[in-house]
N, C-alpha and C positions, 0 to 999 in steps of 0.2 A: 225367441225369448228363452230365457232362461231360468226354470223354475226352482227357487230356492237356492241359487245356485252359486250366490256362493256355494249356493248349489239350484233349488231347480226351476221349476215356468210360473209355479203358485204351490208353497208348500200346505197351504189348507184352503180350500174352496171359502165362498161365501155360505154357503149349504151344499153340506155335503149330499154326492150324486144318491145315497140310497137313501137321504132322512125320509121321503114320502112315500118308497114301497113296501106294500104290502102282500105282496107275490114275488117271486123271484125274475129276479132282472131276464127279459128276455135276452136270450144266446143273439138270436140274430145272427145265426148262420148262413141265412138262405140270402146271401147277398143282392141287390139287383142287378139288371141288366145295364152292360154297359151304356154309354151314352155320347155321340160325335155331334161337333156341328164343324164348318168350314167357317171362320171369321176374317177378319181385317183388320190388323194393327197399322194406325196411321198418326204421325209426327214430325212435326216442324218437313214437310213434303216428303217423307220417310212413309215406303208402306209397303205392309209383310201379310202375302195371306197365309195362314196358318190354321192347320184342324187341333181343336179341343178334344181331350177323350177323358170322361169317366171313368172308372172299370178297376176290379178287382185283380190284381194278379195272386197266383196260389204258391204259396211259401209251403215246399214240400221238402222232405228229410230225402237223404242220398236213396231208402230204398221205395220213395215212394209216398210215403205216407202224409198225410194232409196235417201241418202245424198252425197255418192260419191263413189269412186270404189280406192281402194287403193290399188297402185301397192307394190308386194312382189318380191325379189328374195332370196330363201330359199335353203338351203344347208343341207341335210341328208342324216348322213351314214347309210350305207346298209349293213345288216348281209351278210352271204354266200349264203343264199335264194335271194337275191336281195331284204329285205323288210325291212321297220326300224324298229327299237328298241325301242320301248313304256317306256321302264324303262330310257331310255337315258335321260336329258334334252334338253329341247329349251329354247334356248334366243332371245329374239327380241331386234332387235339392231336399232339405229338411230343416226340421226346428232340432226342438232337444228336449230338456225336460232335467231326468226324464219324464214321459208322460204325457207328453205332450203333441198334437197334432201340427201339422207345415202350412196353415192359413195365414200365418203372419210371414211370411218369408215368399209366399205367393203374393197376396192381395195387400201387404205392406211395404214389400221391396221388391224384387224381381220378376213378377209374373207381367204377363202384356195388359196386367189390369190390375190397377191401384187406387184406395181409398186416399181420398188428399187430404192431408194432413194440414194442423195450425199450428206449427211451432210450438211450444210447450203448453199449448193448452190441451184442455179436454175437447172432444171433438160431440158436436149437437148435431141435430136433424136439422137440414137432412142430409143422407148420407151422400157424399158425392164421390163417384169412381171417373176414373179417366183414364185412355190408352194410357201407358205408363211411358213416359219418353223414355226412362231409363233400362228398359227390360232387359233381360240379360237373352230374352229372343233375339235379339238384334248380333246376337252372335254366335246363338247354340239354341237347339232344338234344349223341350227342358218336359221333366218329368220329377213331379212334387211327389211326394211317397209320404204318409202317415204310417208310423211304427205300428207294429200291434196292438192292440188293445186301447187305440186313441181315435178321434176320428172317428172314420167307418171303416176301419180296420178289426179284423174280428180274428179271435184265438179258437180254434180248433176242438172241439168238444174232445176231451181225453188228452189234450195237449199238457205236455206239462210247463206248468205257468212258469215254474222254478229254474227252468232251460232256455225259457223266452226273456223273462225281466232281467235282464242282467248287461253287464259292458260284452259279454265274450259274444253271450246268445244271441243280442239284437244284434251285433254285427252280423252273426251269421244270416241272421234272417233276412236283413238288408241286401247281403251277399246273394242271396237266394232268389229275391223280388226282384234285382237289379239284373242279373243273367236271364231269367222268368223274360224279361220285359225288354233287350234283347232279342229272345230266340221268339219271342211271340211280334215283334215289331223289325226281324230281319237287320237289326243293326250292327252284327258284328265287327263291321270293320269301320263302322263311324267311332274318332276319339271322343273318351269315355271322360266326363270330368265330375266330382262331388264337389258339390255345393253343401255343408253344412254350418246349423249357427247353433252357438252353447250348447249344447251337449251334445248336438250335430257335430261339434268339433271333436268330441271326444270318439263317437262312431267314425265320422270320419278317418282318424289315427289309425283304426283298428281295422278298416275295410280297406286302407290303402294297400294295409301289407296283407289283409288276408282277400281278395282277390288276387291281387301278382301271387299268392300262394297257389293260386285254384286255376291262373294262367290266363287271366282275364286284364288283358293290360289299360296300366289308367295312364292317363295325359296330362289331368294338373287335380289339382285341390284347391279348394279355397275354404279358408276357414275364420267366418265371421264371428264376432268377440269368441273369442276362443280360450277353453280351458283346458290344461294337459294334467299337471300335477294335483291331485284329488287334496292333498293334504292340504293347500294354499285355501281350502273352505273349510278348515274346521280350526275356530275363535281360539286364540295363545298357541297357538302353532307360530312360529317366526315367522315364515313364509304368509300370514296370513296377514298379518298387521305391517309388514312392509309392502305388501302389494297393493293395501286398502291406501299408505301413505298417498303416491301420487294422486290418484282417484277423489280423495277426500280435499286434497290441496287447489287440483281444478273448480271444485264445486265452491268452496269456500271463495274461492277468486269467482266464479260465476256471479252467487249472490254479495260481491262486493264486504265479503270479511276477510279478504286476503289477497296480496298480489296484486294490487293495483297500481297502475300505470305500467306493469311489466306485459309485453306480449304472452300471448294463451300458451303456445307451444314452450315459447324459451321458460314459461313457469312449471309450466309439467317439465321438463328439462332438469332445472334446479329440483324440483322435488324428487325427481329419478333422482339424483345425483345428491342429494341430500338422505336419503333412504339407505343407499348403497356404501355412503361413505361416513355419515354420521349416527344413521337409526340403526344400519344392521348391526355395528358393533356393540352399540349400548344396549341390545335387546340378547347377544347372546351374553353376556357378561351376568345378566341376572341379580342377584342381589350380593354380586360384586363389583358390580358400578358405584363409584363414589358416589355419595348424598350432592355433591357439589358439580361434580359429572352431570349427575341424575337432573341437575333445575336444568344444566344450561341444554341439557339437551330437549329436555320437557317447554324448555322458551319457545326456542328453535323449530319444535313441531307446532307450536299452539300460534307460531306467526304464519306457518304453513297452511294448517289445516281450522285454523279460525274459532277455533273451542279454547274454551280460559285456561290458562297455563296451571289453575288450579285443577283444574279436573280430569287435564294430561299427567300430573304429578298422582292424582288420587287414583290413578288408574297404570300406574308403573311405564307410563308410556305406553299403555297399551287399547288404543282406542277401539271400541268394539265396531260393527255396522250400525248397528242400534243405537249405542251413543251416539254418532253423527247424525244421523237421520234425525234420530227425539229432538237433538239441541241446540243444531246449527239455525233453523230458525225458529226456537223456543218463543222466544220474545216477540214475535208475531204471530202465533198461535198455531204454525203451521209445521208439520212433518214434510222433508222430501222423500224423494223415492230411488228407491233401488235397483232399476236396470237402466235409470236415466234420474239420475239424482240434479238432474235440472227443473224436471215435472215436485211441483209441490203440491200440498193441500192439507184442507182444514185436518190438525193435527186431532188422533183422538182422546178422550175424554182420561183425567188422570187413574180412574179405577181399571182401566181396559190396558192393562200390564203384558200380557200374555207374549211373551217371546216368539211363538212360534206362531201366533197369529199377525202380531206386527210385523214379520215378515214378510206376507202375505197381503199387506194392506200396500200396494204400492200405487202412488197418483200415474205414473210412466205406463203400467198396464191398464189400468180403469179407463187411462185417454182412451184408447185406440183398438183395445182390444176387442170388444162388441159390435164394435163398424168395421172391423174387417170380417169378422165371421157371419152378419149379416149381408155382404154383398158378395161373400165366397156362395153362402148358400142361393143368394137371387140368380147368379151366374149359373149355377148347377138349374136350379129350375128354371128361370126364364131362357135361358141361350142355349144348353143343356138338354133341355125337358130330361133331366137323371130323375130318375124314381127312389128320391133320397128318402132315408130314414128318419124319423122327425127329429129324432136326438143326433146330434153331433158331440162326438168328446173331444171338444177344444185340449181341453187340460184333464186329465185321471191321474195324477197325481195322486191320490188316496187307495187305488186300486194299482198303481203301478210305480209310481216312484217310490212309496213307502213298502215298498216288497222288493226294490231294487236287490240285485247281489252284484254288489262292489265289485268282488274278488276278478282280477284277470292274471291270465297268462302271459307276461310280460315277456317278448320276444329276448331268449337269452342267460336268463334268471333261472328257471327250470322248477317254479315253485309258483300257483297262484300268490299273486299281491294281494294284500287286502284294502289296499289307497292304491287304485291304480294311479299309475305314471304314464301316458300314452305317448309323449314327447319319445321315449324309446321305440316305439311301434313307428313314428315318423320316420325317425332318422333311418331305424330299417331296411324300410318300404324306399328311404329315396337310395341308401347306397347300393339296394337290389336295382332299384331303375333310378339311374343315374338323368336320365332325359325327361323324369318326370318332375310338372312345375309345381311350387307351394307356393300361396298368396295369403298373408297373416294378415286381418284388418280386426281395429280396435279403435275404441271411442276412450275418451278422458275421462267420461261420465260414466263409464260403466262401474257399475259398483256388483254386480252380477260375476262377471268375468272379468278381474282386473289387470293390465295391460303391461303392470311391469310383470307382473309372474311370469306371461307367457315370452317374452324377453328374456328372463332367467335360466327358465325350462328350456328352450333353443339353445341359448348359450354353451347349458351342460352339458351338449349331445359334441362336441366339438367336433364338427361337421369340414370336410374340406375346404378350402378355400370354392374348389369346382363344382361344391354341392352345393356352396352358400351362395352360388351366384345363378340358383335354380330357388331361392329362398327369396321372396321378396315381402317388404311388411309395408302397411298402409297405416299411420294413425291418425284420426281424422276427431272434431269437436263434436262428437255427436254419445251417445250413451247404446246400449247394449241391442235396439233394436235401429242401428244405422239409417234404416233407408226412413224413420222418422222425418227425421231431418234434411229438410231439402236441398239444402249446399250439400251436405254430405251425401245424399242420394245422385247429385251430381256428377260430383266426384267419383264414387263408387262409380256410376258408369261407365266415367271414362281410363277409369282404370283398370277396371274390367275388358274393356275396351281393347288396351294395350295388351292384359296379360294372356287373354287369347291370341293376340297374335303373336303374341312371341314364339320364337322356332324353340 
């Protein structure tokens, strides 16, 4: 998921994590003891034995020194000996945030064990998990990593936080846990793949090239809803309200205010293609667009995107998140939501204004997000027996995204950015490793990470023809956490499927 993301996973808690202390928050330094079991993934006559492992790996600085202990839960199969398989791949998989812990990306999409989902509703008791047919086991051994300071990942007493929360920092720290975990599990010559999603994409960019820096070579990426260009999240940026266009035109066709009788894809289509040829001019022209200009192009969005051609005009063409979400189904009392602007619900009360709280209020995460962190922790203690901590930081967000530092070293530039661009850090990483694969998947729905920006940002890097055809993109009808969605959890598999095999 992705918190606030036009930017990140939850930009304000429901109560915030210290309102009830009145002591200082335990460190929780003293990690526990790791924890294995040998299990059985079994599907449609499909079966994988494979050992689970708990365990802390130690993110330590070049001369040594202890930065923080990053928690893993790591999933590999097992020959007939009981021992893994060195030629296999591993993939290190994550969420994003920032702030945010990798339980949804485990026990919602790719782990060998998933909470089942109900199509856009909220998900009741009780909770039901199941092998997961679509595990990305079925092709690569897999190791989930929670960042620092989420999770039970824990920062280092004396650590400077100001060197960890950051795009440059937690790469490196990633970079660190991910060789750690390696040289501690003998896999150096097994290919190496990252899995990240929403701000995992952004790490990802930046781990691709700064491992091949460190000489650690990687095999592919995959980067689910993914965001490259920082700028495309911040409200009257051009880049922000053309990228919202398609996104907001899907949903409008979803709940029948737009688009109807035209197939799902060939509309997202027209609205790329309406963005690029008729929105992005009128938006840089500014209030040098004719008044006359100005309606027909304000019609033209408001047959798109299903909001009154009054309130596209009162708004210079420039429709916020917030706008859509408040008023696309005003008249029914209901708000949709933000990482899957399919998920609705009772909209709130009209004195509960608060911009950065409404954010926050999204129906897409309230589904799903509690039943999968309740059966990541059953797993850990029932099959597990882990000696877990009773608090879990799904989301720190307050402690970590809101102390983010922006600013990166854009490979090339010679000056930290203060918006990082990480689509440069890609294109990088692939013309140093030309043999290395990029997999881009994105939902219609995602209003989190929107789906033409990252098409644009590709675009800029003007990549070889030989490099583009190491570039492959998935767009799929589903919203910001894909494997929701069970056609498109499908899908993903077996696309996945292929893009491990590809040579």
């Amino acid at each position: 998921m992705a918190e606030n993301e036009a930017t990140q996973e939850k930009p304000q808690s429901k109560i915030p994590n210290d309102t009830f202390m009145t002591v200082p928050a335990d460190p929780r330094l003293k990690t526990p003891e790791s924890a294995s079991a040998t299990l059985a993934w079994e599907s449609a006559g499909e079966h994988i034995d494979y050992k689970a492992t708990a365990a802390h790996l130690d993110v330590r600085s070049d001369t040594g020194a202890l930065i923080g202990q990053m928690f893993s839960l790591s999933y590999v199969k097992t020959t007939a000996d009981g021992t893994p398989d060195p030629a296999r791949p591993v993939t290190f998989c994550y969420n994003g945030g920032p702030g945010c812990a990798s339980v949804p990306i485990n026990f919602g999409g790719i782990g060998p064990r998933r909470v089942k989902t109900d199509g856009v509703n909220h998900l009741a008791y009780p909770i039901e998990v199941e092998d997961n047919p679509q595990t990305l086991l079925r092709q690569s051994d897999l190791v989930f990593l929670d960042a620092l300071g989420t999770g039970y990942s824990t920062v280092a007493e004396g650590a400077d936080k100001e060197k960890i929360f950051g795009v440059d920092g937690d790469a490196d720290c990633f970079a660190r846990a991910i060789t750690s975990w390696l040289e501690e599990n003998g896999r150096w010559m097994s290919p190496l793949y990252l899995f990240g999603e929403s701000y995992g994409t952004v790490r990802n960019a930046v781990l691709m090239r700064l491992l091949g820096e460190r000489s650690v070579k990687v095999a592919g990426v995959v980067m689910l809803s993914a965001i490259f260009d920082w700028v495309q999240t911040i409200e009257g940026e051009d880049l922000y309200h053309l990228g919202m266009t398609p996104t907001m035109a899907a949903t409008a066709q979803f709940f029948g205010k737009a688009g109807q009788g035209v197939d799902e894809d060939e509309w997202f289509d027209q609205a790329m293609d309406f963005t690029e040829d008729v929105l992005a001019p009128a938006l840089l022209r500014g209030d040098r667009l004719s008044p006359e200009r100005e309606a027909e192009v304000a019609r033209q969005l408001s047959e798109f995107i299903g909001l009154p051609e009054t309130l596209v005009r009162q708004r210079r063409l420039r429709i916020t998140l917030e706008d859509f979400r408040r008023n696309l189904l005003a008249s029914e009392g209901k708000a949709i939501g933000r990482l899957d602007m399919r998920f609705a619900s009772d909209a709130p009360v009209a004195v509960q204004q608060s911009s950065d709280w409404f954010a926050g209020e999204d129906a897409a995460d309230d589904a799903v997000d509690a039943s999968w962190t309740n059966a990541f922790r059953a797993f850990l203690h029932d099959d597990l027996h882990y000696n877990a901590p009773a608090r879990y930081l799904g989301s720190n967000y307050e402690n970590v995204g809101v102390n983010w530092k922006w600013e990166h070293l854009q490979p090339g530039f010679g000056y930290p950015m203060s918006s990082p661009n990480v689509a440069y850090d890609i294109a990088v990483a692939m013309r140093r490793n030309p043999h290395m694969k990029v997999c881009i998947l994105g939902g219609r729905y995602d209003a989190a990470t929107t789906y033409w920006n990252v098409v644009h940002d590709m675009s800029c890097q003007f990549l070889s023809p030989q490099l583009k055809e190491r570039l492959e993109w998935h767009r799929y009808g589903c919203g910001h956490m894909a494997y929701v969605d069970v056609p498109t959890l499908e899908q993903l598999g077996a696309d996945m499927e292929a893009f491990y095999a590809k040579a």
